[in-house]
N, CA, C, O and CB atoms as a CASP TS submission, in Angstrom:
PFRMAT TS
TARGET T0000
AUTHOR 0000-0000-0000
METHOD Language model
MODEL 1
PARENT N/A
ATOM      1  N   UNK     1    -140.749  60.890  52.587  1.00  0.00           N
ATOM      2  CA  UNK     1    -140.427  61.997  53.455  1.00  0.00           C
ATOM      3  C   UNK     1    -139.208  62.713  52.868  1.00  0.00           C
ATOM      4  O   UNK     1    -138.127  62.148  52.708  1.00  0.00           O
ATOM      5  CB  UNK     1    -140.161  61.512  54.917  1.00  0.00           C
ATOM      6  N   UNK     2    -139.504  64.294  52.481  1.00  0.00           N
ATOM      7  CA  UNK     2    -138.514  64.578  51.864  1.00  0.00           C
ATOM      8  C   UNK     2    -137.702  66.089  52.735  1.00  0.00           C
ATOM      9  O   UNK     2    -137.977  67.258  52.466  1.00  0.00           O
ATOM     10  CB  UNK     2    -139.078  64.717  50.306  1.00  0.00           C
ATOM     11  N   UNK     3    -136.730  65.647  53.741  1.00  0.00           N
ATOM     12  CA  UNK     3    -135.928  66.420  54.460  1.00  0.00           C
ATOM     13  C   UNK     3    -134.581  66.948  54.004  1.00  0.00           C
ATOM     14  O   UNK     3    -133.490  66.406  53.822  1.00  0.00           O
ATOM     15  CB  UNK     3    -135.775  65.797  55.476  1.00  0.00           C
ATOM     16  N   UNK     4    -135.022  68.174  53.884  1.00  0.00           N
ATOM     17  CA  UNK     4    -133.388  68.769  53.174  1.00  0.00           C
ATOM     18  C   UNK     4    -133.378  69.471  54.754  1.00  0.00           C
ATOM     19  O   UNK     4    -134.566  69.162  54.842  1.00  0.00           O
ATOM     20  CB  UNK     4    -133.302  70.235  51.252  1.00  0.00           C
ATOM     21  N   UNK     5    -133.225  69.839  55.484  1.00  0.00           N
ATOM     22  CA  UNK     5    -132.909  70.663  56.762  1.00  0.00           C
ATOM     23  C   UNK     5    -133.504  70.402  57.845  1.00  0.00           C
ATOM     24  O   UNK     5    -134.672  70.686  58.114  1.00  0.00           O
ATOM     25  CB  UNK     5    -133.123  71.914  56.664  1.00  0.00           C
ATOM     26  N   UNK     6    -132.594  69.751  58.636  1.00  0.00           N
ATOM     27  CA  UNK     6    -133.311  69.038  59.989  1.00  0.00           C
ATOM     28  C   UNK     6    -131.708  69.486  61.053  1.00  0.00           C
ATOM     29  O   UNK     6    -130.497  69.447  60.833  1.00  0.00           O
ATOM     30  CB  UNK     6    -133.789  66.683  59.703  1.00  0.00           C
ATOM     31  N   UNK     7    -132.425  69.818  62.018  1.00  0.00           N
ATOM     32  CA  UNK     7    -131.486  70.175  63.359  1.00  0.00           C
ATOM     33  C   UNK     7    -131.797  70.240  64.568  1.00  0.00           C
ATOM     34  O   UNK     7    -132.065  71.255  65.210  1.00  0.00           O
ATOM     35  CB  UNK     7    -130.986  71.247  63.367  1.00  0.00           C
ATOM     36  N   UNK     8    -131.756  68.404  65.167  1.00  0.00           N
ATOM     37  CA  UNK     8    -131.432  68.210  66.806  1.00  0.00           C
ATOM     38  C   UNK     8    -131.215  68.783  67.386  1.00  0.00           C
ATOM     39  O   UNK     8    -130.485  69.560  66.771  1.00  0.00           O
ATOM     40  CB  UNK     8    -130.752  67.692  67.291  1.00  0.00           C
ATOM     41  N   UNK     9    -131.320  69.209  68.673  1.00  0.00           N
ATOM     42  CA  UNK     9    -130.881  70.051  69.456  1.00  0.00           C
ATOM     43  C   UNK     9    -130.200  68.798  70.580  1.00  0.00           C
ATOM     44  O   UNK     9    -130.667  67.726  70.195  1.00  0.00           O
ATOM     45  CB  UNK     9    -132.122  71.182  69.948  1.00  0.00           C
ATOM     46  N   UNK    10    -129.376  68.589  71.678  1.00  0.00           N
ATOM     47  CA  UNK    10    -128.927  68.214  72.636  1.00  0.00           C
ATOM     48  C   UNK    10    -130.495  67.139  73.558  1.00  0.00           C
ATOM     49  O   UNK    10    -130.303  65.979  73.922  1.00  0.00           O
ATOM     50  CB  UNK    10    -128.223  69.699  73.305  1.00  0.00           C
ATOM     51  N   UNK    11    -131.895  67.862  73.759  1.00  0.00           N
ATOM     52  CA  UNK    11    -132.998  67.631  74.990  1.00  0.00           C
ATOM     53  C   UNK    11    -133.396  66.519  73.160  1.00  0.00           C
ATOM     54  O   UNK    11    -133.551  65.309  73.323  1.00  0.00           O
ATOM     55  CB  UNK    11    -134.453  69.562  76.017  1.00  0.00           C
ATOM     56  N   UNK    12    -133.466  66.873  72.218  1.00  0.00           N
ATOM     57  CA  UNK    12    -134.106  66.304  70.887  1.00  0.00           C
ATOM     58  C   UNK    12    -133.268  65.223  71.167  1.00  0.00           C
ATOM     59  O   UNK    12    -133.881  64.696  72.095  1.00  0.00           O
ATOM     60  CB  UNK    12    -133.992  67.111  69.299  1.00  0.00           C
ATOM     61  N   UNK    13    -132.134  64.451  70.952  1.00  0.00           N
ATOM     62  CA  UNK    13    -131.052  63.562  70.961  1.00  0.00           C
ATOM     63  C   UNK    13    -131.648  62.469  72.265  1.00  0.00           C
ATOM     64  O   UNK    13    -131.880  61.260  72.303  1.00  0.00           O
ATOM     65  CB  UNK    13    -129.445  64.474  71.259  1.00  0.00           C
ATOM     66  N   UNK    14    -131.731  63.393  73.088  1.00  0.00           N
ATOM     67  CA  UNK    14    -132.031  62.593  74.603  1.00  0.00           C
ATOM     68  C   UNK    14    -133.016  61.324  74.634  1.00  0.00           C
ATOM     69  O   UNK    14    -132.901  60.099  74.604  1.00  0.00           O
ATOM     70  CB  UNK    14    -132.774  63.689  75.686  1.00  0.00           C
ATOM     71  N   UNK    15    -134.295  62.502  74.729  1.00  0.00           N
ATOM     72  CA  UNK    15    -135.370  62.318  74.119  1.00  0.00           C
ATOM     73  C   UNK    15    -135.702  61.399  73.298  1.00  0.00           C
ATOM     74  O   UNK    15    -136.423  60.431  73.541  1.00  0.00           O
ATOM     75  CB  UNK    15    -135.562  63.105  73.678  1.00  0.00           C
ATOM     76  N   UNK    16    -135.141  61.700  72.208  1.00  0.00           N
ATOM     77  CA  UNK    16    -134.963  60.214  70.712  1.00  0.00           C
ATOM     78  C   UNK    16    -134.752  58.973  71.841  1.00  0.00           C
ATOM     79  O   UNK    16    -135.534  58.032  71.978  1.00  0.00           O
ATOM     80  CB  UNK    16    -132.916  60.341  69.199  1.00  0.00           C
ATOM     81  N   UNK    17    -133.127  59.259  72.861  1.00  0.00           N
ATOM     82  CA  UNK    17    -132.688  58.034  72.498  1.00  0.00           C
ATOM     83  C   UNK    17    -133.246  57.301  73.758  1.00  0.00           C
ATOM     84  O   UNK    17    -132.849  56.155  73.967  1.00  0.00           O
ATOM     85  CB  UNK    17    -131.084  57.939  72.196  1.00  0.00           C
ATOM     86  N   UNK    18    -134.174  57.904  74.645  1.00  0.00           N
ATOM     87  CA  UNK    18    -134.922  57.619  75.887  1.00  0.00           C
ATOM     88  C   UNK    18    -135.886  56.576  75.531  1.00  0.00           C
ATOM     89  O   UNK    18    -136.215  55.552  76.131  1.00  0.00           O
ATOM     90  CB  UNK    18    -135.641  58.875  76.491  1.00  0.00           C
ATOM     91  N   UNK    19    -136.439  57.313  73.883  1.00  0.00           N
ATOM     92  CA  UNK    19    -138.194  56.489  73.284  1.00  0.00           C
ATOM     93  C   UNK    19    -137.298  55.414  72.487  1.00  0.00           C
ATOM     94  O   UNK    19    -138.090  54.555  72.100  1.00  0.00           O
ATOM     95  CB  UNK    19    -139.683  57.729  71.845  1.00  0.00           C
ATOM     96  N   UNK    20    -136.324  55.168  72.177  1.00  0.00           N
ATOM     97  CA  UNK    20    -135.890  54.213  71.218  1.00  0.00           C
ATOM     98  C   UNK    20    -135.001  52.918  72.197  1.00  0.00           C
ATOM     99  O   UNK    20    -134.395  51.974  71.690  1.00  0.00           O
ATOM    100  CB  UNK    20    -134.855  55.116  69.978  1.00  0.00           C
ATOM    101  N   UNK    21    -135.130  53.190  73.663  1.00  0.00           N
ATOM    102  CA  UNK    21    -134.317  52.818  74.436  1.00  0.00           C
ATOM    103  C   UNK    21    -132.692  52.401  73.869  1.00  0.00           C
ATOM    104  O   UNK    21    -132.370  51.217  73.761  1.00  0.00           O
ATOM    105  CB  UNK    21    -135.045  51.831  75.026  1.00  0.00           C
ATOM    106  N   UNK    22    -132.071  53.132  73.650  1.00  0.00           N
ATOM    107  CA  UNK    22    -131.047  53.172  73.007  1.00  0.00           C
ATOM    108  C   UNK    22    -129.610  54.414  74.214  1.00  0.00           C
ATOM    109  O   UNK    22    -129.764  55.431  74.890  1.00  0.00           O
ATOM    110  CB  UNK    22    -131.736  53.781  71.281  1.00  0.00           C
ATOM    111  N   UNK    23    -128.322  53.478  73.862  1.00  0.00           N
ATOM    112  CA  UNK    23    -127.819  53.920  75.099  1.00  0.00           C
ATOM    113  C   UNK    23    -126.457  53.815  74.035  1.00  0.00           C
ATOM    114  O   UNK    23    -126.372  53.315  72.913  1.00  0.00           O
ATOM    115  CB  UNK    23    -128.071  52.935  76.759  1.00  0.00           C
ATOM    116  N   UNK    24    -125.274  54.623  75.034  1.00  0.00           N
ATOM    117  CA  UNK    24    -123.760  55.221  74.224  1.00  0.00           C
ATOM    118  C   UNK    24    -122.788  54.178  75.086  1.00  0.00           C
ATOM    119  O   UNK    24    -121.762  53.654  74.653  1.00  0.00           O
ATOM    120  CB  UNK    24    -123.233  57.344  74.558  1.00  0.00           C
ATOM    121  N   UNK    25    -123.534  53.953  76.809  1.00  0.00           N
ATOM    122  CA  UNK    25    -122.454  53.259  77.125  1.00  0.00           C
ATOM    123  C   UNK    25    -121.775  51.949  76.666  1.00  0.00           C
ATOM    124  O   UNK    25    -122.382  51.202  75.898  1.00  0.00           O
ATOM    125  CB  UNK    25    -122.635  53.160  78.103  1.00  0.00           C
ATOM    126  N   UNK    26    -120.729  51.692  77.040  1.00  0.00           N
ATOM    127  CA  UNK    26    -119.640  50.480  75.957  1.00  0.00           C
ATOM    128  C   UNK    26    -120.422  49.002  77.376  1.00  0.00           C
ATOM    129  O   UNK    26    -120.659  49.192  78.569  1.00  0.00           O
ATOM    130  CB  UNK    26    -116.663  50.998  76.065  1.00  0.00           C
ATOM    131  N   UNK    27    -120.595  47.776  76.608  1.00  0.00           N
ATOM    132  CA  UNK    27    -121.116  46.889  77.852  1.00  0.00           C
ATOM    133  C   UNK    27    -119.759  46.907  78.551  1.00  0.00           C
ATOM    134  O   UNK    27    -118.832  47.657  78.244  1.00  0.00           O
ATOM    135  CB  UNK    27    -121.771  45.179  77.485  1.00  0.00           C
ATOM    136  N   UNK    28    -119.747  46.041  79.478  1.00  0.00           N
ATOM    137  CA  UNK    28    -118.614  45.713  80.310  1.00  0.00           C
ATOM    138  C   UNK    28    -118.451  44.141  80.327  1.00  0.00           C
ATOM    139  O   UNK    28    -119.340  43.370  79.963  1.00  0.00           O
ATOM    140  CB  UNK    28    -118.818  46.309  81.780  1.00  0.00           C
ATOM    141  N   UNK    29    -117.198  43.756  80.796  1.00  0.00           N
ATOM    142  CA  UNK    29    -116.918  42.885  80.593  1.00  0.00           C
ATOM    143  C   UNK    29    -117.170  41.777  82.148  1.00  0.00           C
ATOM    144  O   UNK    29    -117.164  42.231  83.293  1.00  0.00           O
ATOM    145  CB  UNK    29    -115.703  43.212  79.946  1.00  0.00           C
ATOM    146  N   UNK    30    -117.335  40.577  81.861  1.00  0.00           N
ATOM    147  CA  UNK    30    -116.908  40.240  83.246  1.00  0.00           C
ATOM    148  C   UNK    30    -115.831  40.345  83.886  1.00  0.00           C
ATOM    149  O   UNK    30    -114.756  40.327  83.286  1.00  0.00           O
ATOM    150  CB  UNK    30    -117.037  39.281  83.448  1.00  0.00           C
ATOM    151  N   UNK    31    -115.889  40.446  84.921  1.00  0.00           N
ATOM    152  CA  UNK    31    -115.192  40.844  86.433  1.00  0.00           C
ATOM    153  C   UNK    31    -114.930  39.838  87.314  1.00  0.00           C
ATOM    154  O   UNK    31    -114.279  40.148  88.312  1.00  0.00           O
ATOM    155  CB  UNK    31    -116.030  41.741  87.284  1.00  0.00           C
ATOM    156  N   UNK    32    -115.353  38.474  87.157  1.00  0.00           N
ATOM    157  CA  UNK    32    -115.092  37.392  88.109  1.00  0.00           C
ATOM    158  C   UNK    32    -114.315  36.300  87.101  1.00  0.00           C
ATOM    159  O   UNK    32    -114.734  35.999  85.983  1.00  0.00           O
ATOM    160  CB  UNK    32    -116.604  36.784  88.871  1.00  0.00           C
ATOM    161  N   UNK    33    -113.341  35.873  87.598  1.00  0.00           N
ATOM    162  CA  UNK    33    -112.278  34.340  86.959  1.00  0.00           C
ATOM    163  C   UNK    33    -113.381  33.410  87.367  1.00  0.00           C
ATOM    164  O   UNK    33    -114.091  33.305  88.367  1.00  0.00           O
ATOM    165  CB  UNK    33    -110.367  33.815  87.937  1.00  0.00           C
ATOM    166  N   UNK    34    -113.283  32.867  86.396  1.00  0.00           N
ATOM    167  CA  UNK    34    -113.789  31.233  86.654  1.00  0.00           C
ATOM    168  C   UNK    34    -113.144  30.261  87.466  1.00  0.00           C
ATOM    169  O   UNK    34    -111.948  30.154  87.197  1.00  0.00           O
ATOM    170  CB  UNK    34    -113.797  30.493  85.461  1.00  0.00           C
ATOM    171  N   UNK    35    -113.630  29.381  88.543  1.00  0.00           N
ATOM    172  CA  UNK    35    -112.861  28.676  89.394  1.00  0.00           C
ATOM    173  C   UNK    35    -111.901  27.633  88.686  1.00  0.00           C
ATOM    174  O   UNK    35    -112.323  26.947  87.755  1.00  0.00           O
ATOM    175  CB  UNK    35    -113.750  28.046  90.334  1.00  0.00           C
ATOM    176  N   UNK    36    -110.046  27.484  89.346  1.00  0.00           N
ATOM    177  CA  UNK    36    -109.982  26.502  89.161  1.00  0.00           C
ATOM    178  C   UNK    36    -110.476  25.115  89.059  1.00  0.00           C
ATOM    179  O   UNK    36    -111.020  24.531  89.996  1.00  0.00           O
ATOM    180  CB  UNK    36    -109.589  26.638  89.446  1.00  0.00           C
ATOM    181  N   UNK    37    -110.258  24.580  87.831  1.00  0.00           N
ATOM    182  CA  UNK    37    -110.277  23.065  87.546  1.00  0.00           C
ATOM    183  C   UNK    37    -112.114  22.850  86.719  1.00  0.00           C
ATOM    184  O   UNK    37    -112.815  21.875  86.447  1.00  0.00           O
ATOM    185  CB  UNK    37    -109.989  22.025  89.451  1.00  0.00           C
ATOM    186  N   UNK    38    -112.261  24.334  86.579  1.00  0.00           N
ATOM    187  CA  UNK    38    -113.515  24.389  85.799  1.00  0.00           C
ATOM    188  C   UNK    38    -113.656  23.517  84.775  1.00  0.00           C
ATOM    189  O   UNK    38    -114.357  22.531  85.004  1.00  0.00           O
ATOM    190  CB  UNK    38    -113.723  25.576  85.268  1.00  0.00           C
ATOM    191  N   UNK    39    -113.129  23.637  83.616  1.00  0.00           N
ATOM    192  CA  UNK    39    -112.935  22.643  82.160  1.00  0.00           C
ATOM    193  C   UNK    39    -113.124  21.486  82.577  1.00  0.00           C
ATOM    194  O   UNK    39    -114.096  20.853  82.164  1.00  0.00           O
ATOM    195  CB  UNK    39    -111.500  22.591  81.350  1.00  0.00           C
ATOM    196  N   UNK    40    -112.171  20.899  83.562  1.00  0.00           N
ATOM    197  CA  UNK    40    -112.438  19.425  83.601  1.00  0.00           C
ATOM    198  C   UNK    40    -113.297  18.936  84.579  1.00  0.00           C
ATOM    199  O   UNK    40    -113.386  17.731  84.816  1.00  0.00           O
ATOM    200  CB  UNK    40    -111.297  18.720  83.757  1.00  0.00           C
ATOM    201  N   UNK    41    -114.085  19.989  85.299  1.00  0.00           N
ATOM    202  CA  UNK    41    -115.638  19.102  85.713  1.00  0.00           C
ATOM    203  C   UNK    41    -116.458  19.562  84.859  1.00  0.00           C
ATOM    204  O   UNK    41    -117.561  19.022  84.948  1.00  0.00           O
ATOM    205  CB  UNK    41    -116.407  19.320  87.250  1.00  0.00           C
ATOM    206  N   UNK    42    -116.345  20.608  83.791  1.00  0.00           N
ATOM    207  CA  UNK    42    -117.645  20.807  82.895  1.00  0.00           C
ATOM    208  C   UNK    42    -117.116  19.005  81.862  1.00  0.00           C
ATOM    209  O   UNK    42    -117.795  18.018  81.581  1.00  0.00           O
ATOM    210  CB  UNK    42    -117.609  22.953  81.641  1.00  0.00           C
ATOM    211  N   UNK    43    -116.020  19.260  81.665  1.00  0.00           N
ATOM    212  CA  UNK    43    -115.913  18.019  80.919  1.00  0.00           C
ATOM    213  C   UNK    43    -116.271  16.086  81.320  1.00  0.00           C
ATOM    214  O   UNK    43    -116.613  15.052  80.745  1.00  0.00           O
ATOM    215  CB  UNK    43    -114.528  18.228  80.658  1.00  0.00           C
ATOM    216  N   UNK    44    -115.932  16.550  82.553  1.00  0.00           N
ATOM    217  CA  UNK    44    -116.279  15.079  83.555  1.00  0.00           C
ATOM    218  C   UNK    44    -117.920  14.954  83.903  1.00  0.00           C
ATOM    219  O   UNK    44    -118.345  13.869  84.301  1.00  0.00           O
ATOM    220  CB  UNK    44    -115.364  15.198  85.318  1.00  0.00           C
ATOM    221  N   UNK    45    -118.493  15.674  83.800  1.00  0.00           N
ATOM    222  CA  UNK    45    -120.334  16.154  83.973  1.00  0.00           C
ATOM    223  C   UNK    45    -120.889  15.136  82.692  1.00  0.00           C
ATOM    224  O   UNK    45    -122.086  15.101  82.407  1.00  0.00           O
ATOM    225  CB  UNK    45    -120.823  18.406  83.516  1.00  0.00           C
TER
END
């Protein structure tokens, strides 16, 4: 495939990234602390 001049438009970008399921947002992180004294019942288990 030999492309010397190609130009997306904004609905082209979308589109792409709708069929490629592909996304910009950053993940997130968890939001909940782990309960005290966790370590030492995963460790005592």
């Amino acid at each position: 495939m030999n492309i010397n001049y190609f130009e997306g438009g904004p609905s082209w970008c979308y589109h792409f990234m709708q069929r490629n399921r592909l996304s910009i947002t950053a993940r997130t992180t968890v939001s909940q602390n782990l309960p005290a004294g966790f370590q030492a019942r995963v460790d005592g288990f």
